[in-house]
C-alpha positions, -999 to 999 in steps of 0.1 A, spaced: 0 0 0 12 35 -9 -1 64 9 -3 99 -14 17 128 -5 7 150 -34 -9 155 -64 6 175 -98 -15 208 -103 -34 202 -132 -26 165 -137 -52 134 -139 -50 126 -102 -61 166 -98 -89 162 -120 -99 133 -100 -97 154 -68 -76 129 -51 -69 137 -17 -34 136 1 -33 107 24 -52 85 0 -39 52 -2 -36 32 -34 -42 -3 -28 -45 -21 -58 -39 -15 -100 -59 -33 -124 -63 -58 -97 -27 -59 -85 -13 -50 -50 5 -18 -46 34 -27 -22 55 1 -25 70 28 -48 86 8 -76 52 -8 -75 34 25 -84 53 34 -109 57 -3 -125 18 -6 -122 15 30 -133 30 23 -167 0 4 -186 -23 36 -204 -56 17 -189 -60 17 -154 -81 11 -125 -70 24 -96 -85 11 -64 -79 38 -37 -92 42 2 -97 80 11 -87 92 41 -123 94 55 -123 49 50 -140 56 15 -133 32 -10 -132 42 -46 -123 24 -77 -111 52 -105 -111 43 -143 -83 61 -159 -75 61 -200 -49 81 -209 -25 84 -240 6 62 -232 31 85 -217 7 106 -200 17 112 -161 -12 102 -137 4 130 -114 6 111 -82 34 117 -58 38 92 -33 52 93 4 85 82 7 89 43 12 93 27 45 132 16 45 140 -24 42 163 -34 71 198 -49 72 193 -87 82 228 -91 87 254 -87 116 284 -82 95 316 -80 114 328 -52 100 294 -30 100 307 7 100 274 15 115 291 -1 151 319 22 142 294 57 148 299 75 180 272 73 205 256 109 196 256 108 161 230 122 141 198 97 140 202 92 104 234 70 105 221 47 127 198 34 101 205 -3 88 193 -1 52 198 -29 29 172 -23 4 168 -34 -30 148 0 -39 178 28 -29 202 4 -48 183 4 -81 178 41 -76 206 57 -59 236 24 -68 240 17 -29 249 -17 -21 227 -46 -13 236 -77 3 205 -95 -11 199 -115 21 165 -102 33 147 -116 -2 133 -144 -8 125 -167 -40 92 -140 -44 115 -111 -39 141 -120 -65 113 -132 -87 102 -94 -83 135 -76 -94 132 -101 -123 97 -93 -134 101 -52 -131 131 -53 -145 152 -39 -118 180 -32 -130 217 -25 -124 216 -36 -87 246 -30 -70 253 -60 -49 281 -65 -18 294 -101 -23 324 -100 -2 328 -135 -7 312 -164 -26 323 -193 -6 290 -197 14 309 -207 46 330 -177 42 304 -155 36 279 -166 64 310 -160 85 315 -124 75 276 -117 75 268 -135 104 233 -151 89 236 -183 77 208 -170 40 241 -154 31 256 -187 15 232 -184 -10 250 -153 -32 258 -174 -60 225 -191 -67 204 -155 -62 232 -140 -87 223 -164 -109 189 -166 -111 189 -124 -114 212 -128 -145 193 -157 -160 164 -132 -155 184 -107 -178 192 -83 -147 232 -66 -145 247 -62 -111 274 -41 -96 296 -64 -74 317 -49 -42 340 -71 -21 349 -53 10 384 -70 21 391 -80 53 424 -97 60 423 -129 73 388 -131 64 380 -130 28 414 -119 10 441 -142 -5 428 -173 -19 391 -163 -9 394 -132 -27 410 -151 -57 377 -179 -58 354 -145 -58 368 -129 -90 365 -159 -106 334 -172 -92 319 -139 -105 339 -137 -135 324 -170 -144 289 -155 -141 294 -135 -176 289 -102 -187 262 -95 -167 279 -86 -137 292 -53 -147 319 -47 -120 336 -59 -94 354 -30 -68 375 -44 -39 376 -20 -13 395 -20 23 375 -25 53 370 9 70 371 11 109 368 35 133 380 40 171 345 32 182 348 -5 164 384 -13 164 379 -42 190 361 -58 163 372 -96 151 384 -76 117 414 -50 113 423 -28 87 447 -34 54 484 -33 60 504 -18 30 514 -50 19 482 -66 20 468 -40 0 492 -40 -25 486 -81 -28 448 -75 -33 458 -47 -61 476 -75 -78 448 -98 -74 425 -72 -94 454 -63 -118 451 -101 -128 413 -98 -135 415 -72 -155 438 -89 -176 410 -111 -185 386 -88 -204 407 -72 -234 385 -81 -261 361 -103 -241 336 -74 -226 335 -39 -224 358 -26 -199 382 -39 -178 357 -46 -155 377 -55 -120 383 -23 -101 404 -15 -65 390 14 -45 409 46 -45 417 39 -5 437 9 -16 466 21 -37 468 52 -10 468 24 18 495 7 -5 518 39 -7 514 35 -44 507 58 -70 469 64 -81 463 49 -114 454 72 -143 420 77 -161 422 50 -184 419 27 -157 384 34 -141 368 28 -177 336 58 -181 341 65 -143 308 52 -132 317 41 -98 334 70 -85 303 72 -58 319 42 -45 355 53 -40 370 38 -73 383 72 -96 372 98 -73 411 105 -64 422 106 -98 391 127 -110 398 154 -83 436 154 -95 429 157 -128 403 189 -125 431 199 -100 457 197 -128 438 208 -158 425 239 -138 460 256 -128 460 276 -159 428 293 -150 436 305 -116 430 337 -108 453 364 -93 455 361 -55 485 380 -46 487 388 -9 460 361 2 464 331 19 449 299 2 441 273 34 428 240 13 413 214 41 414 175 36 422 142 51 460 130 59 453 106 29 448 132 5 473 155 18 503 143 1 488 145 -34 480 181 -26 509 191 -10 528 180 -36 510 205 -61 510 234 -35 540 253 -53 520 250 -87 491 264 -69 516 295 -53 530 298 -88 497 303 -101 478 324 -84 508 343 -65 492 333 -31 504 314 -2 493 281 0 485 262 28 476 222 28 459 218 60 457 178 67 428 172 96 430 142 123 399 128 126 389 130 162 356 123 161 359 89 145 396 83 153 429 87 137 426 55 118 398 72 98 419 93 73 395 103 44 383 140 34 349 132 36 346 123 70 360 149 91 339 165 112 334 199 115 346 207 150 377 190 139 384 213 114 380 239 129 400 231 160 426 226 134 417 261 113 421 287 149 415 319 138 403 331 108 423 363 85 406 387 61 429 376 37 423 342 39 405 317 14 396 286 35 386 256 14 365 226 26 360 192 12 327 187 -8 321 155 3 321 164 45 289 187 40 256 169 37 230 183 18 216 201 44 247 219 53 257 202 82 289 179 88 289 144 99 288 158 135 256 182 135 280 212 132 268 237 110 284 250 78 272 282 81 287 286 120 318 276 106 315 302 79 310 329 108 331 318 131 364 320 107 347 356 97 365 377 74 380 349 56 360 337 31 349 299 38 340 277 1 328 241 1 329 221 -34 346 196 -57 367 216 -78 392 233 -60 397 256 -93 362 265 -101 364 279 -62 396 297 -66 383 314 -92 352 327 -73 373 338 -44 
């Protein structure tokens, strides 16, 4: 059942006068379980849509419309599906005790992974729920393996439906569905000759599974007690030879090269970050694999551009990962805009020191690390550590930080030249 949270001005469902907080129950005699439902069900030009008003009214409406025609129904945001596992690596154990409300939430649904590529473990659906993804056609799903020896992967899940990865891959591809696969490596746990049986466990699936990205477990100080510990710069450089060996696989055979390791692992490794070419159109950079090299690259490209800054201090904010890649183009930036440049790389207090990416810092630690703000001063942020709604991963507003560095001017974004140049 979906409930109605608005209604298009001059649409169908406005001509019809349907209320908000109407629920639609059924579609040409089908039940309307959610969302993807309404808009499945929503598709065929003849319909009759069986409703309950808010009042307990029922009423049955007979809509024909030319194909393509929006009904005009917007419908309240779906009830989120629930992580069935007890993963020993969950990073939602690693959140601090007062985080934000939002982070605590468990999600492992099939619906934001069709429609915003988050991962999906697949464990909470059934032979009718698979059969579902298969009849609507949902598809790319993007699908966190980890492992495909069933023991191994009950073991890292905790839940003993976890086994079952390579049958429910199977019967999604037979279906004609394409997934996204993710292998978060933990060492001792599903690296080495575990992670060797996935990539060719998967590879031996065919085409259909688009990717594969290994990725390095991520802990923080909150979870570091946990049966799991991070990469050491060995191990990571193993795994990256693990995936080098897939992708030698696919010249010729499929599309790209297919196999992928995360950005995190080659800075883990100490190794160099691998040029474009390597991360194919770049469609998993929301997952960590060619966001690095993307920023370096604007970086790069942009130097030419820079405005004139003579006299004003340039204070660029990031992670002690990043800072080394940024540091070492910090006299190209000087050069450039005739300003002094100053790479400021933040310790994670609030989720540990282990925790060394840009996009987690909190806001408090940065501007611990910031003091006092100059008129003369050009503060950048990292995009990524300000949420849509302005805040940082610990509640702490944007816009305080903003006045409380006051007269220097504070910018948040991707491209560290477009904001130069708007400084």
């Amino acid at each position: 059942m979906v409930r109605i949270a608005g209604v298009e001005s001059g649409s169908i469902a406005d001509e019809l006068r349907l209320e908000i907080g109407t629920r639609i129950v059924r579609i040409n005699g089908q039940r309307v379980r959610d969302g993807i439902d309404l808009a499945f069900l929503l598709g065929d030009p003849d319909l009759a849509v069986e409703t309950v008003s808010p009042a307990g009214d029922r009423f049955v409406y007979e809509i024909e419309r030319d194909p393509g025609t929006p009904v005009g129904l917007v419908p309240e945001p779906d009830k989120i599906r629930e992580c069935a596992n007890k993963c020993v690596f969950c990073f939602i154990d690693g959140n601090p005790k007062d985080a934000r409300q939002s982070l605590w939430l468990r999600d492992d649904d099939f619906r934001l992974s069709f429609t915003y590529g988050s991962y999906v473990t697949l464990t909470n659906l059934g032979p009718r729920g698979l059969q579902r993804l298969v009849d609507q056609r949902i598809s790319p799903l993007y699908v966190s393996v980890h492992a495909t020896e069933p023991a191994v992967r009950e073991r890292l899940l905790v839940n003993r439906r976890a086994g079952l990865i390579m049958e429910q891959l199977s019967f999604l591809l037979d279906g004609g569905l394409e997934v996204h696969t993710q292998v978060v490596l933990c060492p001792e746990w599903n690296d080495g000759a575990h992670l060797d049986r996935t990539i060719d466990d998967l590879w031996s699936l065919g085409p259909g599974v688009r990717s594969l990205s290994v990725v390095p477990v991520g802990l923080t100080r909150y979870n570091e007690n946990r049966p799991v510990r991070r990469l050491t710069a060995a191990e990571a450089a193993s795994a990256i030879e693990q995936v080098e060996r897939a992708r030698h696989r696919t010249p010729g055979r499929r599309e790209t090269r297919w196999a992928y390791a995360a950005d995190e692992m080659f800075l883990i490794a100490e190794m160099g970050v691998p040029g474009v070419a390597y991360y194919d159109d770049l469609s998993l950079m929301e997952n960590g694999v060619g966001a690095v090299r993307r920023f370096l690259d604007d970086l790069d490209a942009g130097m030419g551009t820079l405005p004139d800054l003579a006299g004003r201090r340039v204070r660029i904010v990031t992670g002690r990962s990043m800072a080394p890649w940024i540091e070492a183009r910090a006299g190209q930036l000087e050069s450039a805009t005739r300003a002094e440049v100053e790479v400021l790389a933040v310790t994670n207090r609030y989720f540990g020191d282990g925790v060394t990416v840009a996009g987690l810092l909190a806001g408090r630690d940065m501007r611990a690390a910031l003091g006092e703000g100059r008129r003369e001063d050009v503060v950048l942020l990292p995009a990524e550590a300000v949420n849509a709604d302005g805040m940082f991963v610990d509640d702490y507003p944007l816009a305080r930080l903003e006045r409380e560095l006051a007269p220097a001017k504070v910018l948040a974004g991707h491209e560290i030249t477009r904001l130069l140049s708007e400084a």
